[in-house]
C-alpha positions as MATLAB code, in Angstrom:
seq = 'XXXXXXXXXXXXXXXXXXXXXXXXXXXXXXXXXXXXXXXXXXXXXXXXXXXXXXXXXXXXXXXXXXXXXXXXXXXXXXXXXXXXXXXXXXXXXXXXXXXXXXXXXXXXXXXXXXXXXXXXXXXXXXXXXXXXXXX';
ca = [
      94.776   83.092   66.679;
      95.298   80.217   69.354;
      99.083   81.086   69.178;
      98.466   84.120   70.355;
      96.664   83.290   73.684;
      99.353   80.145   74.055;
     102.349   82.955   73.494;
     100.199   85.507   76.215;
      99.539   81.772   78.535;
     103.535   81.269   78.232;
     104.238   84.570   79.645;
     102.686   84.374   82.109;
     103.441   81.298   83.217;
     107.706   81.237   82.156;
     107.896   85.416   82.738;
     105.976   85.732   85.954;
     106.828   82.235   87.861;
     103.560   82.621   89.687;
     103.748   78.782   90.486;
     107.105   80.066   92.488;
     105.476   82.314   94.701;
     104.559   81.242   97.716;
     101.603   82.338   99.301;
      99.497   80.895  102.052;
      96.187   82.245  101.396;
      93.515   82.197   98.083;
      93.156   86.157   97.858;
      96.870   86.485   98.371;
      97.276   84.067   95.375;
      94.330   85.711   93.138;
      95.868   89.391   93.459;
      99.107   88.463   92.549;
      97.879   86.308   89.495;
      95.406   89.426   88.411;
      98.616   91.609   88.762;
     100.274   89.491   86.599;
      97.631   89.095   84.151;
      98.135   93.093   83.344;
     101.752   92.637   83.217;
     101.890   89.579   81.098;
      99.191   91.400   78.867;
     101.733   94.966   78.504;
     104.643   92.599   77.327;
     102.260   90.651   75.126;
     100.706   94.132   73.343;
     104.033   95.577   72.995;
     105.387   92.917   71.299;
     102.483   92.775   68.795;
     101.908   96.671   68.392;
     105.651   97.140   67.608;
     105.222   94.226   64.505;
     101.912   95.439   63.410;
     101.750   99.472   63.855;
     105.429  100.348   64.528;
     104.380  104.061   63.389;
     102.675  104.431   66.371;
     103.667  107.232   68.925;
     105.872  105.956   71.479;
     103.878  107.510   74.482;
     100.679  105.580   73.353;
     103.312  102.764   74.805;
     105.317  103.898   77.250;
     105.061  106.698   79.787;
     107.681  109.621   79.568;
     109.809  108.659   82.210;
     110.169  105.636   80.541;
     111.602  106.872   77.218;
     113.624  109.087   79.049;
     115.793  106.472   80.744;
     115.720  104.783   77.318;
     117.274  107.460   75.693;
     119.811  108.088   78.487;
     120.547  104.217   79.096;
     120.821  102.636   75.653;
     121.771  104.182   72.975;
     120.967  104.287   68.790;
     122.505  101.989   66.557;
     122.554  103.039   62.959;
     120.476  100.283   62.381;
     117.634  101.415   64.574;
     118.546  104.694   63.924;
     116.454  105.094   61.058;
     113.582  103.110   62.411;
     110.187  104.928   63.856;
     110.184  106.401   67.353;
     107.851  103.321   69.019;
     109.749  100.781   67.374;
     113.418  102.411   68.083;
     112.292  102.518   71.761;
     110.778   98.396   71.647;
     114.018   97.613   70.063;
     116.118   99.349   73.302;
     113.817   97.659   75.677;
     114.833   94.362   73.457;
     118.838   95.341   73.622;
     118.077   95.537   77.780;
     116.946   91.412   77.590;
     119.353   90.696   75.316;
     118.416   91.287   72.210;
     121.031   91.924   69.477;
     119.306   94.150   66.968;
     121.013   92.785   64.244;
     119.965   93.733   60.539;
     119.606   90.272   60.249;
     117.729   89.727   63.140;
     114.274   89.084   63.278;
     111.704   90.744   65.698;
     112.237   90.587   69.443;
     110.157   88.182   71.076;
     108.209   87.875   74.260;
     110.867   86.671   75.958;
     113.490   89.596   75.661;
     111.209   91.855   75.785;
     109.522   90.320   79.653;
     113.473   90.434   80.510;
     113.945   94.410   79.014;
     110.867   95.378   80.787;
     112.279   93.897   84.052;
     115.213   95.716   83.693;
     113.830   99.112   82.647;
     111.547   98.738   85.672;
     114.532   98.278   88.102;
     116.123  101.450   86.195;
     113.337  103.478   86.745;
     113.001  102.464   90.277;
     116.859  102.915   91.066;
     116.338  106.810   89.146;
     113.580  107.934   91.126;
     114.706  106.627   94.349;
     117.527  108.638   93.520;
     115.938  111.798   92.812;
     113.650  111.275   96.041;
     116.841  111.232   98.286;
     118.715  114.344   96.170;
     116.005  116.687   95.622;
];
């Protein structure tokens, strides 16, 4: 199981770039690592919960404005067509880093997946900024 704390130690460390931040002060510095923490954990448990219970239900993952904008932004291949709800929805977050979702393919990894979650987080921000100055 050591790979599994080095893979959640990578993210971290490569996802976040906490070393690039540049804060003056220790409590400055310890809040944004503890943020970090929780978001380096989310990538980490969706990665693994998609490989070993990908009949989960999607909103035990993501929150409904989330698979919203998933369904709107990228859309079903034939090859995840098929697949079950959670792991169609991992596999469009993968597509947003990158990720090819081949047949051949194998999982996506941590690192599309930290790259698809930054985008779908800009997304959602850009949508509800935009409802906020329509409605």
């Amino acid at each position: 199981m050591r790979w599994k704390i080095e893979t959640y130690h990578k993210i971290l460390k490569s996802g976040c770039k906490a070393e690039d931040s540049r804060l003056r002060t220790a409590d400055s510095l310890a809040n944004l690592i503890s943020v970090f923490c929780i978001l380096s954990w989310r990538i980490f448990w969706l990665t693994m919960i998609s490989r070993c219970a990908p009949q989960s239900p999607p909103e035990a993952v993501f929150t409904p404005t989330e698979i919203e904008l998933l369904d709107r932004v990228v859309r079903d291949l034939p090859y995840t067509a098929q697949a079950p709800p959670l792991l169609r929805n991992v596999i469009k977050v993968a597509r947003l880093g990158g990720y090819l979702a081949r047949a051949s393919d194998p999982p996506p990894g941590n690192t599309v997946m930290w790259r698809g979650m930054q985008r779908l987080t800009d997304i959602q921000l850009g949508y509800e900024l935009a409802l906020k100055r329509s409605g």
